[in-house]
C-alpha positions in Angstrom: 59.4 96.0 111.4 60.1 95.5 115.2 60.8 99.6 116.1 63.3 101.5 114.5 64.5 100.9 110.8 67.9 99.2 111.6 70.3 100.6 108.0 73.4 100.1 107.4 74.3 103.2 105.0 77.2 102.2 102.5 80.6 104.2 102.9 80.5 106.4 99.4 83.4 108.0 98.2 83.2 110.9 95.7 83.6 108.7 92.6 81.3 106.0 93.6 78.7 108.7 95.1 78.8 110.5 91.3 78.5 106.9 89.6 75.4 106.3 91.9 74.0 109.6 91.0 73.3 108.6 87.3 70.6 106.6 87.5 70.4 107.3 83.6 73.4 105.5 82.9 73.2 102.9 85.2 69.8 101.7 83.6 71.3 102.3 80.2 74.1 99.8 81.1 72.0 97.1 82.7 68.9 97.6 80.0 72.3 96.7 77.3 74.1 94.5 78.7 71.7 92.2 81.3 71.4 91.9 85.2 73.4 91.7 87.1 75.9 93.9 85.8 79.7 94.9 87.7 81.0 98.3 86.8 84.9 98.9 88.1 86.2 102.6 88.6 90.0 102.3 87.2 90.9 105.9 88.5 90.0 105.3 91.6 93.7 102.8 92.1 95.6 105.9 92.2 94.3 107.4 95.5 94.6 104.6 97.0 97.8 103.2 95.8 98.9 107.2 96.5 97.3 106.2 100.5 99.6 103.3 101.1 102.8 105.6 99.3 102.0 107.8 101.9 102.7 105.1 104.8 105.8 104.4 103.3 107.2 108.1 102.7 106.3 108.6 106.4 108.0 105.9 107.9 111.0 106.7 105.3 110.5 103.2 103.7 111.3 101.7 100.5 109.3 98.8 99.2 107.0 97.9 96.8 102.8 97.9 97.1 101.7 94.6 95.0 98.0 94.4 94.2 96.3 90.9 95.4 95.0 90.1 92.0 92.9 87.0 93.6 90.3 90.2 94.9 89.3 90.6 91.2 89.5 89.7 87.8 89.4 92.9 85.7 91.3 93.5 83.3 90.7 97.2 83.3 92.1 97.7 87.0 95.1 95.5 86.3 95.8 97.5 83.0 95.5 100.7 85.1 97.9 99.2 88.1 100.4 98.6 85.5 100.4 102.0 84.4 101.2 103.2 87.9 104.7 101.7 89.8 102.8 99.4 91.8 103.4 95.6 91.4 100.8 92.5 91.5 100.9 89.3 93.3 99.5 86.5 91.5 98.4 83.1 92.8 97.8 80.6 89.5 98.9 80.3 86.2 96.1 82.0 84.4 96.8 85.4 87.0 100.8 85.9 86.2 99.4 85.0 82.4 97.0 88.0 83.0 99.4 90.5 84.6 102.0 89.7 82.1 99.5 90.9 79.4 98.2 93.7 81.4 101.5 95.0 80.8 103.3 94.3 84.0 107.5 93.7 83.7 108.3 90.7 85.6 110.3 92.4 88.0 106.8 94.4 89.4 105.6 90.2 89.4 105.3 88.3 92.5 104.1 84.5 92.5 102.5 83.1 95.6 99.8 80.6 96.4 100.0 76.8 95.7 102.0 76.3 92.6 101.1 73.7 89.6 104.1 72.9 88.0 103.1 74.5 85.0 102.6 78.0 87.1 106.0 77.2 88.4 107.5 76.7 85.0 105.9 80.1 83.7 107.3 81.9 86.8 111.0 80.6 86.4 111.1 81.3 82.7 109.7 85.1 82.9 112.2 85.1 86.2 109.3 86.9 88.3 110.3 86.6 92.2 108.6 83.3 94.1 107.5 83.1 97.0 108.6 79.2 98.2 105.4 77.5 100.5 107.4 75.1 101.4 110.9 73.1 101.1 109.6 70.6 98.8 108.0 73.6 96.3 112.1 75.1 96.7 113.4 71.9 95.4 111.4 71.7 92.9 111.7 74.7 91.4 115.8 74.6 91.9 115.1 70.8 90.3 113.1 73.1 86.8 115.7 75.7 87.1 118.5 73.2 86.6 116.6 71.7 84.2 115.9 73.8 81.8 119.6 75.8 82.5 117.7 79.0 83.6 119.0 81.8 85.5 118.6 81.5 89.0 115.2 83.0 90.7 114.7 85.4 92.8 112.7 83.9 96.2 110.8 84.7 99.1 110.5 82.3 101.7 107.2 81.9 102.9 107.2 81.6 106.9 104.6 80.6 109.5 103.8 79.8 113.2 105.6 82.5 115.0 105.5 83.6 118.5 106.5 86.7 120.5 108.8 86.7 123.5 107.8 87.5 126.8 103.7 87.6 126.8 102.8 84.7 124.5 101.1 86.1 121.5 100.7 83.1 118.5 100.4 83.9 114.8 97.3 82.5 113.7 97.6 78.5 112.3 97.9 79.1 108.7 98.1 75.7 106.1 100.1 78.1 104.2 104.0 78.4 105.1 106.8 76.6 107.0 107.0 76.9 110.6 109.5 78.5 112.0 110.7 76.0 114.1 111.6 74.0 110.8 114.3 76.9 109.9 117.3 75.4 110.3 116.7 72.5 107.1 115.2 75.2 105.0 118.2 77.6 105.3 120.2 74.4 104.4 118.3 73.8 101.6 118.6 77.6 100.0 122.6 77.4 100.7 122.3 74.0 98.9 120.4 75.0 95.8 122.5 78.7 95.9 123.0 78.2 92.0 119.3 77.7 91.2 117.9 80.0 93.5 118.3 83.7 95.1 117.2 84.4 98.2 115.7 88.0 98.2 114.0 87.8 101.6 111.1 86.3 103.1 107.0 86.6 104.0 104.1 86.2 105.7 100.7 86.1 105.3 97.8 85.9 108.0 94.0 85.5 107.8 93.6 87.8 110.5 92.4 90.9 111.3 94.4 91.1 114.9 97.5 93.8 114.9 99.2 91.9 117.2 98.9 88.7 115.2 100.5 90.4 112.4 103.4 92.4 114.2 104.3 89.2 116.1 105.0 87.6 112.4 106.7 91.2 111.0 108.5 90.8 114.3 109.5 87.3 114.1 110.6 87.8 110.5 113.0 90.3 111.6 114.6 87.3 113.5 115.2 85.4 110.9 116.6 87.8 108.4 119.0 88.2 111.6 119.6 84.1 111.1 120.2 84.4 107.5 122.6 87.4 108.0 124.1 84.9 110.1 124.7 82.6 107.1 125.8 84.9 105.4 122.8 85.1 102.8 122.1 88.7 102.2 118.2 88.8 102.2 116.6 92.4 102.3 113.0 92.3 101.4 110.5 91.2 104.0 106.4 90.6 102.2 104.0 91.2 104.9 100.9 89.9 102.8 97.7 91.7 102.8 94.6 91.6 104.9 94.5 95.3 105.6 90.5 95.6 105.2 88.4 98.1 103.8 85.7 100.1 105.7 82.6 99.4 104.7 79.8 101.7 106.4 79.7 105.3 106.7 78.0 105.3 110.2 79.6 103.1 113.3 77.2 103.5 115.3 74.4 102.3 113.0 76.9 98.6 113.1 76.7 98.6 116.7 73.5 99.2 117.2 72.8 96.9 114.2 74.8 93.9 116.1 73.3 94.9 119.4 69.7 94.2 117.9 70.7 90.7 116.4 72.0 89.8 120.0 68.2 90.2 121.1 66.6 89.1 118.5 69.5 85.5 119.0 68.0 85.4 122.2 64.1 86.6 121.5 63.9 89.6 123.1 62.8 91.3 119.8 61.2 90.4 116.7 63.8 88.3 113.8 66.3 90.2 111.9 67.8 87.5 109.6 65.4 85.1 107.2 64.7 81.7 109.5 66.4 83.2 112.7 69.7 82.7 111.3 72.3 84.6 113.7 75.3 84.7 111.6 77.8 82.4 113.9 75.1 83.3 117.3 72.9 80.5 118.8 70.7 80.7 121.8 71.2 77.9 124.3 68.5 77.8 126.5 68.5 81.8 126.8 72.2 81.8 126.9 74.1 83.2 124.4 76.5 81.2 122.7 79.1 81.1 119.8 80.8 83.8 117.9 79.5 86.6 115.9 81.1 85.3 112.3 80.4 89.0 110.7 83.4 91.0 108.9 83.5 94.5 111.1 82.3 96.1 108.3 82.8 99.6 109.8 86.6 100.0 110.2 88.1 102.9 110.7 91.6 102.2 111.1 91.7 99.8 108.1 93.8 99.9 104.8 96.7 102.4 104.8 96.0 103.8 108.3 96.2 100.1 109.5 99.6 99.5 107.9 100.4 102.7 109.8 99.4 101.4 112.9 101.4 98.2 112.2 104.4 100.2 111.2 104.3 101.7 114.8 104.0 98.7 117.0 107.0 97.8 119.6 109.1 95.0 119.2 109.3 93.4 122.1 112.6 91.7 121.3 113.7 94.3 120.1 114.2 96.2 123.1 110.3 98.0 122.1 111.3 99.5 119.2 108.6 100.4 116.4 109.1 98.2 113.3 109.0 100.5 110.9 112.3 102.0 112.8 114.3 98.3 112.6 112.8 98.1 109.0 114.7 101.5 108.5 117.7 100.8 110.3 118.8 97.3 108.1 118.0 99.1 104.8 115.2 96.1 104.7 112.5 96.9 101.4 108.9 96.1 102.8 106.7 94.0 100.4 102.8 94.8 101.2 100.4 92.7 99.8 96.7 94.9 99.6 93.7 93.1 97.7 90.1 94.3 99.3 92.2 97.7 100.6 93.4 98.3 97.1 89.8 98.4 95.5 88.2 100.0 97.8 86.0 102.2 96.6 86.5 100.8 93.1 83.5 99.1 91.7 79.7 98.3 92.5 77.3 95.6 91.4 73.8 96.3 90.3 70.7 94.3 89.8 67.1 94.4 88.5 64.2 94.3 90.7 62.1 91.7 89.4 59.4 91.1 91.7 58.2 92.5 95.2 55.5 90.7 96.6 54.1 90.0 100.2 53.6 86.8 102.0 51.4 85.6 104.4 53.0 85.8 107.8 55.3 87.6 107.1 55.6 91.2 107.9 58.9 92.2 105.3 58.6 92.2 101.7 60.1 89.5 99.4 61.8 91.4 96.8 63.3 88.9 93.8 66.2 90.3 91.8 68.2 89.3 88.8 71.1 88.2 90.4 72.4 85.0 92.3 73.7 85.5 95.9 77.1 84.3 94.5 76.9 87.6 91.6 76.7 89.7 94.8 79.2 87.8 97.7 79.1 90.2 100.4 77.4 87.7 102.7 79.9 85.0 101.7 83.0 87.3 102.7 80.7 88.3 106.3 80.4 92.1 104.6 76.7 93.6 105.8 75.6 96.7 103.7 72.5 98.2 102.5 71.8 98.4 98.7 71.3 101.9 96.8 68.0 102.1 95.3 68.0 104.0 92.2 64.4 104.2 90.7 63.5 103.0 87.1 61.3 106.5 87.5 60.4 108.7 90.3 58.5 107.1 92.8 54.4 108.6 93.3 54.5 105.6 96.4 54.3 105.9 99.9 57.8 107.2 100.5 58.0 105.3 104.0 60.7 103.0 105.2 60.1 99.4 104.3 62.2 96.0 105.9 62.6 93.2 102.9 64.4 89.8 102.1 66.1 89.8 99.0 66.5 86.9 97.1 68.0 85.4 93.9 66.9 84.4 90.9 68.1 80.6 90.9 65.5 77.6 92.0 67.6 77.3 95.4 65.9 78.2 98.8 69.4 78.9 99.8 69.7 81.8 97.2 69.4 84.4 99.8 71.2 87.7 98.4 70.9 88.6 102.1 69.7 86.3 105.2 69.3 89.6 107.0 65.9 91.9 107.0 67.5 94.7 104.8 65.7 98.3 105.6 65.4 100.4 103.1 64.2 104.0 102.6 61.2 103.6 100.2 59.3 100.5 98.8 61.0 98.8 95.8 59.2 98.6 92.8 59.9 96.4 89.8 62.0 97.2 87.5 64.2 100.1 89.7 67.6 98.6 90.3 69.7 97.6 93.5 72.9 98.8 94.1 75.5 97.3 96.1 78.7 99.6 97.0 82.1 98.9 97.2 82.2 95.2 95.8 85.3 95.0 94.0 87.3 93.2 96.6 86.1 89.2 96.8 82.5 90.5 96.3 82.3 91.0 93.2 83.4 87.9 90.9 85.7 85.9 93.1 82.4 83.1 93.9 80.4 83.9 90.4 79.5 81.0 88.4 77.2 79.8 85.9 74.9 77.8 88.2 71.4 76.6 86.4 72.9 78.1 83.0 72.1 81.6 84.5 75.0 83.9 82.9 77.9 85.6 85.2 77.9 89.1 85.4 79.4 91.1 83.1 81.8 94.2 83.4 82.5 97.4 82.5 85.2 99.9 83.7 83.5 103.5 84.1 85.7 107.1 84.2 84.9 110.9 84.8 86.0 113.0 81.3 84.6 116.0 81.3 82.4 116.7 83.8 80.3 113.3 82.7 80.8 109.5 83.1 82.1 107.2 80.0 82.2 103.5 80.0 83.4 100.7 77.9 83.9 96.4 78.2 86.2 96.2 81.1 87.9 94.3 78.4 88.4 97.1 76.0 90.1 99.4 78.7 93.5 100.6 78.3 95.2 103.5 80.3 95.4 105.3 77.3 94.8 108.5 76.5 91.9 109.1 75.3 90.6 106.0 76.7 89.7 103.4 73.6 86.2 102.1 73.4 84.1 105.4 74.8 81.0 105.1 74.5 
């Protein structure tokens, strides 16, 4: 194994620790229902909906927390969002379909995301707030407005490419928004449509995990509410998107010594860590090393609410320094926030079957095959590094020693690598046990899962504490009800 076992222990919360401590049920559900298998933890949306609530009562902020629905498809975690005051932010057609039926009121609805006309229609008739990309998407919903003699909707106007005065600090480039520096004709066009559409405010959203970035953009959107006020439009809302990450790993300095060790073995100063000397964005050029790490910092401690916080808090530079949160408080302004992976943290995991473990010649790590496709378990895709829990089929009589293995896929694809790095585990794998990965319900869980060689997506349930022991039923059956129908 090249020294020292390199993990990467999961972050567990108590809910997800429990559901992992019921090996029991977890075979049950996988021996019924097939591998891979997604189980979602509905109750755990209120602590962390109750998290970002706590941002806002500090800072003295009105507003409204809208889940990202894009991070997953479940029906059981919408239903239970819609129970709560929280709102959702949908980005297609069949998503404000979804949290319509979920049970969501159209004014807890926010559209965003490219817009097919028909997703445009659907939005305008149920008169859910829309967020405008662009000045051609405003005129064409004013155009379907007009139209069809609707009532005028309720818009956010989606802004990009800001910059900060004094040091220059630049938004990321996003192909989402209008520049700011086309104001001017899209302000004309909102005063020109002013009977088809109502201008609530305006957004932002940044593929970025960089305070600054996103502060700059809060900070330039403060500008332009100015502008507007200007006008005399009376905007008050301002959406700052999502992107406020999830922290993955319970140990920080396991991730940096885990990135340290891939540096060396980049540049062959210790044995491999990845399958094929992949380095995960990291080259070595002639014993220089070159490129850019392209990992997600899976250990974050200032991530979800706690980064919002830490947003809330940054000076304004044009604003004479001033936090944010303060010149969100002192116009009355409503902040919009826009959590996905943050919101589910904590809320799901996705198990598979071990279905072979086997050695190869020259190599020193076992090949361990599951029941799963890498796209049934994206944590590589979204750059997330995390160790699987192994929970034993039966307890264990083998050598209870550390082991390092690649896991693989089930599909005829050498590329069906559940992980490209050498995963270290505790004790040997045997056929049979299951793998499971924590904390997959944002992006990693269905977001890239397909049918691919007629292999079957995975299928979900939504799991809940009643007392003292763990029910379950079709994520599809789950209603915040009480008792919850379809116990089993």
């Amino acid at each position: 194994m090249g020294g020292q076992p390199l993990y990467l222990a999961p972050r567990l919360g108590a809910r997800l620790r429990s559901l992992l401590e019921s090996p029991v049920l977890l075979h049950t559900l996988t021996g019924a229902l097939g591998s891979p298998l997604n189980v979602v933890i509905p109750d755990q949306l209120d602590a962390n909906l109750d998290e970002f609530r706590s941002v806002y009562g500090r800072h003295r902020l009105p507003g409204q927390v809208l889940f990202a629905h894009k991070a997953n498809q479940s029906s059981a975690l919408l239903r239970r969002l819609a129970a709560t005051d929280a709102g959702v932010d949908v980005a297609s057609l069949g998503e404000l379909q979804h949290a319509l039926g979920a049970g969501f009121t159209p004014d807890r609805i926010t559209a965003t995301g490219p817009k097919s006309p028909e997703f445009l229609w659907l939005a305008a008739r149920t008169a859910v707030t829309v967020v405008a990309d662009s000045r051609g998407e405003l005129e064409q919903l004013a155009a379907l407005v007009r139209g069809h003699g609707l009532s005028p909707v309720r818009i956010l106007l989606r802004l990009s490419g800001f910059e900060a005065s004094g040091v220059r600090v630049l938004s990321r480039r996003s192909r989402f928004g209008t520049s700011v520096r086309e104001l001017g004709p899209l302000l004309d066009a909102v005063e020109r449509h002013g009977d088809a559409v109502d201008l609530a405010g305006v957004a932002y959203h940044l593929d970025t995990t960089s305070l600054d970035e996103k502060a700059t953009a809060l900070e330039g959107c403060l500008r332009v509410l100015e502008e507007c006020r200007s006008r005399g439009l009376r905007p008050s809302t301002v959406d700052i998107g999502g992107g406020f990450g999830a922290d993955y790993l319970a140990d920080g300095e396991q991730w940096e010594r885990y990135t340290t060790e891939l540096t060396g073995a980049v540049l062959g100063t210790r044995p491999p860590l990845t399958w094929g000397g992949y380095g995960y964005g990291l080259r070595n050029e002639s014993g220089t090393l070159r490129g850019t790490l392209g990992l997600y910092p899976a250990h974050r401690p200032v991530a979800g609410a706690r980064y919002l916080d830490e947003l809330l808090v940054h000076p304004a530079a044009s604003f004479g320094g001033r936090p944010l949160a303060a010149l969100l408080l002192e116009h009355l302004y409503d902040l919009h926030v826009e959590p996905g992976r943050a919101l589910v943290d904590q809320c799901g995991l996705t198990v598979a079957k071990v279905l072979e473990v086997r050695t190869q010649e020259n190599c020193e790590e076992l090949l361990v095959r599951l029941a799963a496709k890498a796209e049934d378990v994206a944590l590589e895709e979204h750059g997330v590094l995390m160790d699987p829990v192994v929970i034993p089929r039966a307890p264990s009589h083998a050598d209870a020693g550390p082991v390092a293995v690649h896991l693989f896929g089930s599909l005829c694809l050498e590329s069906d690598l559940i992980t490209r790095r050498t995963v270290f585990l505790p004790r040997r794998p045997e056929p049979g046990d299951l793998m499971a990965f924590a904390n997959t319900a944002g992006y990693c869980m269905d977001f890239h899962a397909g049918r691919a060689q007629q292999q079957p997506v995975a299928r979900k349930v939504a799991a809940w504490q009643e007392g003292g022991a763990w029910h379950w039923c079709l994520d599809d059956e789950y209603w915040p009800t009480t008792p919850v129908g379809g116990a089993q």
